[in-house]
C-alpha positions in Angstrom: 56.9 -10.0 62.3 54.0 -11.5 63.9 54.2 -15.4 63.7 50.5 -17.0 62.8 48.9 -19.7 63.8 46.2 -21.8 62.3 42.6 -21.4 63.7 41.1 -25.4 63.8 39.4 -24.7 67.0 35.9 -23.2 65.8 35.9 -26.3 63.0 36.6 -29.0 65.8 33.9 -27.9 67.9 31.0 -28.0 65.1 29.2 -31.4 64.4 28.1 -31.1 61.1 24.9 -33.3 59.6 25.5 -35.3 56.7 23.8 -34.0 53.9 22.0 -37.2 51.8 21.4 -36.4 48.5 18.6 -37.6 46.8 20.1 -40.5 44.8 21.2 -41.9 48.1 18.4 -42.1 49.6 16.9 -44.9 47.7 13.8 -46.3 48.7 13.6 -43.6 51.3 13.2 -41.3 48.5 10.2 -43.3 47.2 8.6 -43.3 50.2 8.8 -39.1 50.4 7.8 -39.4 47.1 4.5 -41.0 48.2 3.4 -39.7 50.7 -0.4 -39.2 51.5 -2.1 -36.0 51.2 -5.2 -37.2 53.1 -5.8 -37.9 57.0 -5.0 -41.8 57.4 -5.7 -41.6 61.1 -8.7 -44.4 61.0 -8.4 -46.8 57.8 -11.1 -49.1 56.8 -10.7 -52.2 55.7 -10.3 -52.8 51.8 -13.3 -53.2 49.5 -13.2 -56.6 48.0 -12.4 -57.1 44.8 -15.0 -59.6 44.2 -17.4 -56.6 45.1 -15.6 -53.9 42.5 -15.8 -56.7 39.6 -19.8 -56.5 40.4 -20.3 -53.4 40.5 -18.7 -53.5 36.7 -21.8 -55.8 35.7 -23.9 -52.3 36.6 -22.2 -50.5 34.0 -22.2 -50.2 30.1 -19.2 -49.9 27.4 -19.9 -48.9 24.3 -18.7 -51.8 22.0 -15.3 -51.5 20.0 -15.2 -50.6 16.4 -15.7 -53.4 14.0 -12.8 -51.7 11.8 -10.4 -51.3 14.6 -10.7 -47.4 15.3 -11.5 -48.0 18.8 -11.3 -50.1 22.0 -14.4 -50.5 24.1 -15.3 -48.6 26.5 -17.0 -47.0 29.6 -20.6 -45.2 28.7 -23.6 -43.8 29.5 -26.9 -45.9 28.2 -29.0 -43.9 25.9 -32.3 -45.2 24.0 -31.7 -42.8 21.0 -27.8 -42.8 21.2 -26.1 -44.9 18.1 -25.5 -48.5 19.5 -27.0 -47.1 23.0 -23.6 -45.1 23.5 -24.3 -42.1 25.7 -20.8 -41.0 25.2 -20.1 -37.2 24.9 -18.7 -36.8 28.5 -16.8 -40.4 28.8 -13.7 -38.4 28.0 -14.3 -36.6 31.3 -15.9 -40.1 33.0 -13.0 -42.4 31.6 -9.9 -39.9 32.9 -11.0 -40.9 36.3 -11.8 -44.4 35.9 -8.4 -44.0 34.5 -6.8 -42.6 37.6 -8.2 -45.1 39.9 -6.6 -48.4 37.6 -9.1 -49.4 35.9 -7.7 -50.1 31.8 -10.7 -49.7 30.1 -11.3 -46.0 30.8 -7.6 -45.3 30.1 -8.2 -46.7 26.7 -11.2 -44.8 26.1 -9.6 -41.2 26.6 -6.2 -42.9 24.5 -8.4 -43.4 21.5 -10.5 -40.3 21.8 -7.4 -38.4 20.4 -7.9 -37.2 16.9 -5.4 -39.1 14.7 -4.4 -35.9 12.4 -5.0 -33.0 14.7 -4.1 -34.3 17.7 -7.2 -32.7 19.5 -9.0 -34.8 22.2 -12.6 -35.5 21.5 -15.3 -36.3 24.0 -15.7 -40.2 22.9 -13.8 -42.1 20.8 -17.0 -42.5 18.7 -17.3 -38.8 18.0 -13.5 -38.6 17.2 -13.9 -41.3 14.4 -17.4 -38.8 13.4 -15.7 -35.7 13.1 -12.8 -36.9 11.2 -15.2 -39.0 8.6 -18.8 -38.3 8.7 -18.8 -34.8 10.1 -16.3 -34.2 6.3 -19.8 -34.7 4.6 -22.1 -32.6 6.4 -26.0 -33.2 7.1 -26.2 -36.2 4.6 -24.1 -38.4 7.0 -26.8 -38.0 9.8 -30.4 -38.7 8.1 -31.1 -40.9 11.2 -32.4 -39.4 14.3 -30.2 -40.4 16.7 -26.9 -39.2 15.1 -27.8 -35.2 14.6 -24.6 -33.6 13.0 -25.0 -30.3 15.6 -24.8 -32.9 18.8 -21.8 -35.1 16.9 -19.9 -32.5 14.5 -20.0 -29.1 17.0 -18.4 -28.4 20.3 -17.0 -31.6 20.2 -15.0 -31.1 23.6 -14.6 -28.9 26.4 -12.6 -27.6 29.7 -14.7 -30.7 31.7 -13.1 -33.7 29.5 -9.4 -31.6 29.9 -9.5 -32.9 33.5 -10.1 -36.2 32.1 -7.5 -36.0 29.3 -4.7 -34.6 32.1 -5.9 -37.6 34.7 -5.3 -40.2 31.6 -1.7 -38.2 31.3 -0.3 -38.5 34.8 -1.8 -41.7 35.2 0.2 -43.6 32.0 3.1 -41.1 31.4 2.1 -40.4 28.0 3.7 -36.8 28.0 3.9 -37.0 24.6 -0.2 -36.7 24.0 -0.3 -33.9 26.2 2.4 -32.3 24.4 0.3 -32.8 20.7 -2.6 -31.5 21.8 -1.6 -28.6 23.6 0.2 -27.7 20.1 -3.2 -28.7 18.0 -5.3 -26.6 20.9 -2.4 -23.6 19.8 -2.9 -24.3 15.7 -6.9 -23.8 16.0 -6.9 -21.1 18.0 -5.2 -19.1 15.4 -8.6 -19.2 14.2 -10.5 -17.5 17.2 -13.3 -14.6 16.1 -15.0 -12.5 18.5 -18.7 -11.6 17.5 -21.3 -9.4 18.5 -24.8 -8.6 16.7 -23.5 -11.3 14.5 -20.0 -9.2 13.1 -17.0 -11.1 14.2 -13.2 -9.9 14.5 -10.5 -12.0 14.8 -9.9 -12.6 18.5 -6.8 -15.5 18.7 -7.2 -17.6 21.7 -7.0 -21.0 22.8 -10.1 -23.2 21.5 -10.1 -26.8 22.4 -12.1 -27.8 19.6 -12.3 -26.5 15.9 -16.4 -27.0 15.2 -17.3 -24.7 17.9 -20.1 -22.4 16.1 -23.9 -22.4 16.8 -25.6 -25.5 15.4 -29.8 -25.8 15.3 -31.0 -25.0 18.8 -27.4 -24.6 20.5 -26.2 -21.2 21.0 -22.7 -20.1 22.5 -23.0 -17.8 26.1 -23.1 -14.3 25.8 -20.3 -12.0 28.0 -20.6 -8.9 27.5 -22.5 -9.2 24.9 -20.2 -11.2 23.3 -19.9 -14.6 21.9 -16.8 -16.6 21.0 -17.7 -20.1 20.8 -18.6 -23.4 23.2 -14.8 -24.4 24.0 -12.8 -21.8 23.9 -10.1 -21.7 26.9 -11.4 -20.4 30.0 -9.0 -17.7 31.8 -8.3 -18.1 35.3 -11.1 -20.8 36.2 -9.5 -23.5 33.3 -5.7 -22.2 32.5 -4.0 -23.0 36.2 -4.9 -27.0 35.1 -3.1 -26.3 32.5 -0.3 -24.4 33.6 0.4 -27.5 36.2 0.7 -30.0 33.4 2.8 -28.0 31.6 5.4 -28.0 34.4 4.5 -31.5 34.9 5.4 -32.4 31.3 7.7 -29.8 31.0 6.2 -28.5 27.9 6.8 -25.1 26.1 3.5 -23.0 26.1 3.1 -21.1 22.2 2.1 -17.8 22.4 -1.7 -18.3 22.7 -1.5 -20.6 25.5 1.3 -18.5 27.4 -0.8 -15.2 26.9 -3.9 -17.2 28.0 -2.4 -18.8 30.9 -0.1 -15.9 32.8 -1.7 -12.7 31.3 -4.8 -13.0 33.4 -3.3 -14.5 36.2 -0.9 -11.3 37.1 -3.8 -9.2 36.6 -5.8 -11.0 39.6 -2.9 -11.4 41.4 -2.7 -7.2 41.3 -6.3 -7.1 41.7 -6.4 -9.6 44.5 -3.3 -10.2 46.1 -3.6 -13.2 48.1 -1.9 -16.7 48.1 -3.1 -19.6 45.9 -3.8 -21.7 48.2 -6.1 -19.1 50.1 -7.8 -18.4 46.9 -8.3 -22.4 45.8 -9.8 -22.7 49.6 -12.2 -20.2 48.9 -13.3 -21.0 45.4 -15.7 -24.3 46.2 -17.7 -21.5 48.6 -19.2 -20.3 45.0 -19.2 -23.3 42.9 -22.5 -24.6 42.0 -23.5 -28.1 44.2 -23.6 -29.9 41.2 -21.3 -30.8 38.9 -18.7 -27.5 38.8 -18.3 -28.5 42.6 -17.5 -32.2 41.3 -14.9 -30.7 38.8 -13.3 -29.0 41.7 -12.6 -32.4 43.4 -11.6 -33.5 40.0 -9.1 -30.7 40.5 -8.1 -31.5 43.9 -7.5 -35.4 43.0 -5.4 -33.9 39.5 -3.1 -32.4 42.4 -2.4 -35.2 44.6 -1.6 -37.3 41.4 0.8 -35.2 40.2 3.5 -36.1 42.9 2.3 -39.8 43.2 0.5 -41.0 39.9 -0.4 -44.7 41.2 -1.8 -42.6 44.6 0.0 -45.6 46.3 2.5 -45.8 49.5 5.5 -47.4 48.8 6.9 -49.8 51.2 8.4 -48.6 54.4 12.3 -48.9 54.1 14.7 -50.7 56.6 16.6 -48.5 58.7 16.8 -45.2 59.5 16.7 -42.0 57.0 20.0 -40.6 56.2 20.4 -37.0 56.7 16.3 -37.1 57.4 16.1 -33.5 58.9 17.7 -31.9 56.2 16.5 -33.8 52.9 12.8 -34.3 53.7 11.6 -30.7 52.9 13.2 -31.0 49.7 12.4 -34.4 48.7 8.6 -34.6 49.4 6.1 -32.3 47.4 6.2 -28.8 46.8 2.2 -29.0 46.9 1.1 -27.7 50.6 -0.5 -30.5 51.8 -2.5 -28.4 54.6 -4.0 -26.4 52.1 -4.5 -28.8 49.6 -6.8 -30.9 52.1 -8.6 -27.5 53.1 -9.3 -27.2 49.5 -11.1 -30.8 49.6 -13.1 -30.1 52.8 -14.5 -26.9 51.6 -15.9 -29.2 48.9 -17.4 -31.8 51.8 -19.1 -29.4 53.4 -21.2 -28.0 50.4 -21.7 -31.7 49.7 -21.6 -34.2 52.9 -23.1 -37.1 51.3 -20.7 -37.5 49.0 -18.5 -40.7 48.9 -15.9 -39.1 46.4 -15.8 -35.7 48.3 -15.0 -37.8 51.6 -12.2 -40.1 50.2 -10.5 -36.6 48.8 -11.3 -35.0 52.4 -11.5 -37.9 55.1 -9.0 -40.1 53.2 -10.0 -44.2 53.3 -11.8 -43.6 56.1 -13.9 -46.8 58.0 -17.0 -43.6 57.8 -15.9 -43.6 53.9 -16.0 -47.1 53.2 -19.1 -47.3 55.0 -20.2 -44.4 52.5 -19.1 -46.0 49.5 -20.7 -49.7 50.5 -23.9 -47.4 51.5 -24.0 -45.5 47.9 -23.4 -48.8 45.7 -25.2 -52.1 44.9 -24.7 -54.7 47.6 -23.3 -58.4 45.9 -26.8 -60.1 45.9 -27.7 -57.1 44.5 -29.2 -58.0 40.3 -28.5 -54.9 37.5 -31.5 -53.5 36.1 -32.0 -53.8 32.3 -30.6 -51.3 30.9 -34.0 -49.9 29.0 -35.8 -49.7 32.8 -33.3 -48.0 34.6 -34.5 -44.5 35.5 -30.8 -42.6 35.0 -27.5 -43.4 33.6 -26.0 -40.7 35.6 -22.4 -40.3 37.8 -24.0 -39.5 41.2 -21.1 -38.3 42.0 -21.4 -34.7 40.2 -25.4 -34.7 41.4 -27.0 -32.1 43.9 -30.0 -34.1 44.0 -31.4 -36.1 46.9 -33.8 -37.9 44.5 -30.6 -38.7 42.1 -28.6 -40.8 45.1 -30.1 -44.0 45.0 -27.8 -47.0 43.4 -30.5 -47.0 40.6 -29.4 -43.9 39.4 -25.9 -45.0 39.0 -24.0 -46.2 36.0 -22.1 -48.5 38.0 -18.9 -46.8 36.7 -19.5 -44.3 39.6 -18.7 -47.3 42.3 -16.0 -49.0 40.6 -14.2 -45.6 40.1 -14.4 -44.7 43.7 -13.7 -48.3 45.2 -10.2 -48.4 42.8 -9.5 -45.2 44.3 -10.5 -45.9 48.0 -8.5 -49.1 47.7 -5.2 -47.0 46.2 -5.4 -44.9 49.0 -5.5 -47.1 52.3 -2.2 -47.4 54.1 -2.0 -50.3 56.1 -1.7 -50.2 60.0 1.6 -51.1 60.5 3.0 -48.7 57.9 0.4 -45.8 59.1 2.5 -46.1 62.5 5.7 -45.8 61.2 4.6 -42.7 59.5 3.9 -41.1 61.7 6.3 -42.0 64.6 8.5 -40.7 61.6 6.8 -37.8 60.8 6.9 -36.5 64.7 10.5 -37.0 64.7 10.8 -34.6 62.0 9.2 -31.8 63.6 11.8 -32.4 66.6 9.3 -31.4 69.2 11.8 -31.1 71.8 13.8 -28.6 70.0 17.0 -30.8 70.4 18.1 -30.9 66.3 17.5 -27.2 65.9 19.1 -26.2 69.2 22.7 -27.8 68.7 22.3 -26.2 65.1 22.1 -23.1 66.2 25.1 -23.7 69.1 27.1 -25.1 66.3 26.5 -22.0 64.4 26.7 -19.8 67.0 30.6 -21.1 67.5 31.1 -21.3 63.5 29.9 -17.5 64.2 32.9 -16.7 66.5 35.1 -19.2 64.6 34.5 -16.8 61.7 35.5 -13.7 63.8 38.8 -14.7 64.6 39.9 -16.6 61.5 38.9 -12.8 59.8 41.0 -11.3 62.5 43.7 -13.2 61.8 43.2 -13.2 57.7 43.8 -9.1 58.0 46.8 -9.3 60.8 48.8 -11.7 58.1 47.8 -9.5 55.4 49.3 -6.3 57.6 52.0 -8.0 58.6 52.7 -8.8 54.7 52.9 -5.4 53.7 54.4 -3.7 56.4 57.3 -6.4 55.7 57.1 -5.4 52.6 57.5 -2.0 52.6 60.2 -2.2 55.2 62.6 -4.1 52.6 61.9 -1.7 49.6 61.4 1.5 51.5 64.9 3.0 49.4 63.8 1.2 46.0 60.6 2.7 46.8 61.8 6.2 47.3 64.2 6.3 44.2 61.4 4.8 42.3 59.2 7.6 42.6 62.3 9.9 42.2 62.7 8.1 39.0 59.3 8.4 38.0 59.2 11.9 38.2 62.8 12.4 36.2 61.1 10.3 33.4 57.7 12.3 33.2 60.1 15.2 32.7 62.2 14.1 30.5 59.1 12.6 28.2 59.0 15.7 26.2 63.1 15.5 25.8 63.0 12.1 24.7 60.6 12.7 21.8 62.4 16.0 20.9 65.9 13.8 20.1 64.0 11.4 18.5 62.7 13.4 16.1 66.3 14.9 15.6 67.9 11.9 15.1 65.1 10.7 12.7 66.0 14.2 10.9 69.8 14.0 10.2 69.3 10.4 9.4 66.9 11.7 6.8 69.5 14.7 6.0 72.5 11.8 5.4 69.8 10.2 3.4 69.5 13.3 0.9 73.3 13.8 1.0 75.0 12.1 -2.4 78.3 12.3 -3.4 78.9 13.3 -7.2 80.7 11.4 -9.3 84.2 13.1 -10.8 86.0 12.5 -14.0 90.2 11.9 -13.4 91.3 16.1 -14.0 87.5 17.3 -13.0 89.1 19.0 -10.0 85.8 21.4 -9.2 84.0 18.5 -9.3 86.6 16.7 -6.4 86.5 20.0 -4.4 82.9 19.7 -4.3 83.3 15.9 -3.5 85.1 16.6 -0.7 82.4 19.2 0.8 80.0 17.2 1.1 81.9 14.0 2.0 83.0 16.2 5.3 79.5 17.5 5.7 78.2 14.3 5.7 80.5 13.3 8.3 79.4 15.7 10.1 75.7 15.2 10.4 77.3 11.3 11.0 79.0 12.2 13.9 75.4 14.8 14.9 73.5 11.9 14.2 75.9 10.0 16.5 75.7 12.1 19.3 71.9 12.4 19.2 71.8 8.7 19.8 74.1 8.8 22.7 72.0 11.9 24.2 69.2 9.7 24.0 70.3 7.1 25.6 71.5 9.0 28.5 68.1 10.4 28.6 66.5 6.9 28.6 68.9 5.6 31.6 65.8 6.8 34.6 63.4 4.7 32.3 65.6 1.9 32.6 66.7 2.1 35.8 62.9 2.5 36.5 61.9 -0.8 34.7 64.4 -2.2 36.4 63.3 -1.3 40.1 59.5 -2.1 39.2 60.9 -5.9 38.6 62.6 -5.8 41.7 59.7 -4.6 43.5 57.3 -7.3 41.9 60.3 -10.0 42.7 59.8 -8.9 46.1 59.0 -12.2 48.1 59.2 -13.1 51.7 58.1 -17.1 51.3 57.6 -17.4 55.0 55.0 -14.3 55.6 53.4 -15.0 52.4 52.8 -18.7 53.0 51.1 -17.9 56.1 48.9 -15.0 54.6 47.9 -17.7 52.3 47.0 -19.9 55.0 45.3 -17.5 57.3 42.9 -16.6 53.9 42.5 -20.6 53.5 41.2 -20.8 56.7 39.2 -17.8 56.6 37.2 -19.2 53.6 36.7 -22.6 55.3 34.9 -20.9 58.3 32.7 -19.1 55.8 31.8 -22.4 54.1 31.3 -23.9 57.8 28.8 -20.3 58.6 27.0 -21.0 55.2 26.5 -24.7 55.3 25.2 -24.6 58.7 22.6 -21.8 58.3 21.3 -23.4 55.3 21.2 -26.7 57.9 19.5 -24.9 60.2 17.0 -23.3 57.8 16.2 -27.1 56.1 15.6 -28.3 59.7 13.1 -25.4 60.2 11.7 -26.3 57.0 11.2 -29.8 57.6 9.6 -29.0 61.0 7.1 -27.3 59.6 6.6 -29.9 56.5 6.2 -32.4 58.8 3.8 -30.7 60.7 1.5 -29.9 57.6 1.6 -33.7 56.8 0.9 -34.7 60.9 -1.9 -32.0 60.6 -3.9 -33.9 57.9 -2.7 -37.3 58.9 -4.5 -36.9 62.4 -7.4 -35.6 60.6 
């Protein structure tokens, strides 16, 4: 019998890293949680606040309801426009001002949602239309500057979703996301598809319910086909979507699921290339003007989604725990690389841009200097409203002649000095970052060198504790068979007298079960005092009663002699079972103990040394657009 011993070495000799999960990481977990996706290497100075609040004199809000239905807000100035609102892309306008802090565009996209169907509308103004005037048709419009085409038809579109989705991340109202992608399901049960003016029904996603040609505005042909002016665009609109579905965790309906992944395998077939290679790619064949600035809109929609307030949090005291294992895991699964390739594609169709370089350059001294350029200086005076040449956002221009501060709203400037201001890190933490960040990437190779020793002797550890798992287990049953060798043998013997005797067994069975059936049938007559035929008959059958008895009897003694192997065999397969040697056994169960603790040890530390790979590379990405 081979005596065992218990194999500690390989487990001494590994120095295993703590594992932090992520509730104990704290505000360590925050700061992962925050971290910038944009080059911080040179940080201007912060834009005075003093100088934001005057840019806001620049701009116009159209003035709350008199009845309550709606908060002022952010607008465009228009001559003709009811009350000078210029408002059918504030939805769009006031997501961002949203995103960058300031409350008054958050309001305006909260109160653009219908209060019914929970539809978003492109001003709050044309919500309160459509659900009231646009009920009454033409009539509600006799004046000029309130045409029922431009306020009861295509009343919102894929543009003002980028605003809606800002507004959601920003204030955490999932709940508004989650109504109106169920209202955007309910209308497009509705869909048609026409051509030469027959139309089929065609269900898919609309974003608005008046979408049909009005007066002089026509939907765009594909194919010869028309559908309307907001229904969901496949592959250029639905990834938005599909993001804030995860982000909300909200349950696509059939139209929006078919709209969102159906298309999205098919170019995946057709072009099979990563995302992040195709988003890099797509501002190469965006128009300059504004489908380039939705882009960015795109870009900033993804760097929100981890970090909503676009804010660092402080630096924590002390050091990380368990720092090269956790931080792959806790920071973003966004690639931050890619995602800041994807905003300097945009840059270089558009240099100029002060937006495009905060999203590419980060809060650059060159973008400050841009965004103090690009916006009205303090001594600067607004123009009155009626002599300004353009109430436009500059920022979606491709225009030279369109730059100038004139141009401007003034919402353009305060939206990106909010934003530049969110997104400066100060100097002292911009250091620690990135000391940090270079630890993690272990650029001597020390961390992911005594991993890979450790494992290497977990390795070997594993080896012998499965060479010593299978000697105990051999040692077990040859022990075993050694002490029932003769049980063994007349077991089998056994075995093979009972399979014979099977057939015999039944056989007397059914005899037994016959003469008890015979005695059964068997009744004795009953005879008068002098009915002496009738006694001698009595007698008969007592006697031949007794003798199928005493048949009957003998059957059930044959049997039993017949069931004896059975017995006996029962009896040997209990003592077999019984078998126990607690020494030998006690270390087989040992040796397998310690055989599934070095497997644990093997497992744990090649995950380790795959999250320390993981994080090297993580780190880098970040380093790579830190540095610029």
């Amino acid at each position: 019998m081979i005596r065992l011993s218990f194999y500690f070495i390989f487990l001494q000799a590994i120095c295993l890293v703590p594992i932090a999960s992520a509730s104990d990481l704290g505000d360590w977990n925050k700061l992962l949680n925050t971290l910038p996706y944009w080059p911080i290497k040179s940080v201007g100075s912060k834009i005075p606040q003093a100088l934001i609040d005057h840019w806001k004199t620049f701009g116009f809000q159209c003035p709350a309801s008199q009845t309550g239905n709606w908060s002022s807000y952010p607008s465009k100035w228009g001559k003709n426009w009811p009350q000078n609102c210029d408002d059918l892309d504030s939805t769009m306008f006031n997501g961002l001002l949203c995103a960058a802090g300031l409350e008054e565009g958050c309001n305006g996209v909260r109160d653009a949602q219908g209060t019914k169907l929970r539809l978003f509308y492109r001003s709050p103004r044309q919500r309160w239309n459509v659900e009231n005037d646009c009920l009454k048709g033409n009539s509600a419009f006799p004046d000029p500057g309130r045409n029922f085409c431009t306020e009861c038809t295509s009343t919102f579109s894929p543009d003002m979703g980028l605003g809606v989705m800002l507004y959601v991340i920003k204030t955490q109202r999932k709940e508004a996301f989650h109504q109106w992608i169920d209202a955007i399901e309910a209308v497009g049960a509705t869909t048609t598809l026409c051509k030469d003016g027959a139309c089929t029904p065609f269900p898919w996603p609309r974003l608005c319910s008046a979408d049909y040609q009005c007066g002089s505005k026509k939907p765009t042909k594909v194919l010869g086909y028309t559908s309307g002016f907001c229904i969901l665009t496949p592959i250029k609109d639905t990834p938005d979507y599909e993001l804030m579905a995860r982000y909300t965790k909200k349950q696509f309906g059939p139209l929006m699921s078919k709209a969102v992944h159906a298309p999205k395998q098919i170019v995946d077939l057709l072009a099979p290339i990563p995302d992040s290679v195709r988003d890099g790619l797509l501002p190469l064949g965006l128009r300059p003007n504004f489908p380039l600035h939705l882009e960015a809109v795109r870009v900033l929609l993804r760097m929100m989604e981890r970090n909503p307030e676009l804010t660092l949090e402080r630096f924590p005291s002390g050091s990380l725990p368990g720092l090269t294992d956790n931080f792959a895991d806790l920071t973003s699964s966004e690639n931050p690389a890619a995602l800041n390739l994807r905003a300097r594609a945009i840059l270089n169709r558009q240099a100029w841009n002060p937006f495009y370089q905060l999203l590419a350059n980060g809060p650059a001294k060159s973008t400050r200097s841009s965004i103090i350029d690009h916006c009205p200086a303090l001594n600067d005076a607004p123009l009155k409203a009626e002599t300004r040449p353009a109430w436009i956002w500059r920022w979606e221009t491709d225009k030279k002649n369109e730059r100038p501060t004139a141009m401007g709203g003034g919402w353009d400037c305060v939206f990106v000095g909010l934003l530049y201001n969110k997104m400066r890190v100060e100097e002292d933490v911009r250091k620690k970052l990135l000391s940090l960040l270079d630890s993690l990437t272990d650029p001597s190779g020390q961390i992911l060198n005594r991993l890979q020793s450790d494992l290497g002797k977990a390795v070997a550890g594993l080896a012998a504790a499965e060479a010593l798992a299978g000697a105990a287990t051999e040692e077990v049953a040859k022990a075993r068979k050694a002490a029932l060798e003769e049980k063994e043998k007349r077991r089998k013997e056994l075995e093979a007298e009972v399979n014979k005797l099977q057939n015999a067994v039944a056989d007397k069975q059914r005899e037994i079960g016959n003469a008890a059936a015979e005695i059964a049938r068997k009744s004795l007559p009953r005879c008068h005092k002098y009915d002496y035929p009738c006694k001698e008959l009595r007698k008969r059958v007592e006697k031949a009663i007794g003798n199928l008895q005493g048949h009957h009897a003998r059957l059930v003694g044959e049997l039993q002699v017949l069931q004896r192997p059975h017995q006996e065999l029962h009896q040997l397969t209990l003592q077999i079972e019984a078998w126990s040697d607690k020494k030998l056994q006690q270390a087989e169960k040992s040796a397998l103990s310690n055989l599934a603790q070095a497997k644990s040890a093997v497992e744990a530390l090649r995950i380790q040394v795959d999250r320390v790979r993981a994080t090297r590379a993580k780190a880098k990405e970040y380093l790579k657009v830190w540095n610029g």
